[in-house]
C-alpha positions as CSV (number, residue, x, y, z in Angstrom):
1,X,-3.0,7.9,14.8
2,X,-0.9,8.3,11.2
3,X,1.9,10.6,11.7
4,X,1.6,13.5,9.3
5,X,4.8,14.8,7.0
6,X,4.9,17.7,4.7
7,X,4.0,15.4,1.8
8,X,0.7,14.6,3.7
9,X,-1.2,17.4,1.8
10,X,-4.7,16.0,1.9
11,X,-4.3,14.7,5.1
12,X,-3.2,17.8,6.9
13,X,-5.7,20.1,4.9
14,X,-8.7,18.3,6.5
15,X,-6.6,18.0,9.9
16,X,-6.4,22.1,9.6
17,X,-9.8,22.5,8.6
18,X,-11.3,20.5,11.9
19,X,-9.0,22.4,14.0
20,X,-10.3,25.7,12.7
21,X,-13.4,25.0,10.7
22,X,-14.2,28.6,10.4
23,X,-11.3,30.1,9.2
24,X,-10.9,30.7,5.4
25,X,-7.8,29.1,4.2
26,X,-7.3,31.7,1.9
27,X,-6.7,34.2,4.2
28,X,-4.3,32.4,6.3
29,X,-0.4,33.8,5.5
30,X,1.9,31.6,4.8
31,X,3.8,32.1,8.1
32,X,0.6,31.4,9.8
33,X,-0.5,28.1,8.0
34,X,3.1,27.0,8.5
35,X,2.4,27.5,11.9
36,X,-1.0,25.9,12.5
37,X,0.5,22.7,10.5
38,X,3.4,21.9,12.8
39,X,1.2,22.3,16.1
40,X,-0.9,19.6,14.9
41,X,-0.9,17.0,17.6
42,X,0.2,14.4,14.8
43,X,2.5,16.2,12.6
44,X,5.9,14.6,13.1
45,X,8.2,16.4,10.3
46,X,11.2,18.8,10.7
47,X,9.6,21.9,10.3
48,X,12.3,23.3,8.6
49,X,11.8,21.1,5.7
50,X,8.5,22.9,4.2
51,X,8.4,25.1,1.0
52,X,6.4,27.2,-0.6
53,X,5.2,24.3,-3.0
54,X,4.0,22.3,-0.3
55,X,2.7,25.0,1.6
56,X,0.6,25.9,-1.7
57,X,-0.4,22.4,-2.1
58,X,-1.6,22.2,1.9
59,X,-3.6,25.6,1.5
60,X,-5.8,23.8,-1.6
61,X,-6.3,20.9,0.3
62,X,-7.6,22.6,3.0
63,X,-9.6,24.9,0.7
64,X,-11.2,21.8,-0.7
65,X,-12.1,20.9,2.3
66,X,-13.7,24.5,3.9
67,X,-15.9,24.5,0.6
68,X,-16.9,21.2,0.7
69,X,-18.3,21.6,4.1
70,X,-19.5,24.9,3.7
């Protein structure tokens, strides 16, 4: 299994979507999705090296992915 880092955007958006396939990523406050990100079981980053950039670009990768399977 890859180990995921912040740079991982598309990776980790469809890792968040399958871990909560129902929950609209637009919704999700930043806090939260920062959250959600670092207790994926293959996310192996320091968590205190996000921003709000990759944050952003995580929450549209994710998105893509919720509408895509919607």
């Amino acid at each position: 299994m890859k180990k995921l880092t912040w740079s991982d955007f598309e990776d980790i958006g469809i890792e968040l979507y399958e871990a909560h396939p129902t929950l609209d990523p637009l919704a999700v406050r930043f806090t939260d999705l920062h959250r959600h990100i670092t207790e994926l079981a293959n996310f192996d980053d320091d968590p205190a090296a996000s921003n709000e950039a990759k944050l952003e670009a995580i929450q549209m990768a994710w998105l893509e992915e919720f509408k895509d399977n919607q």
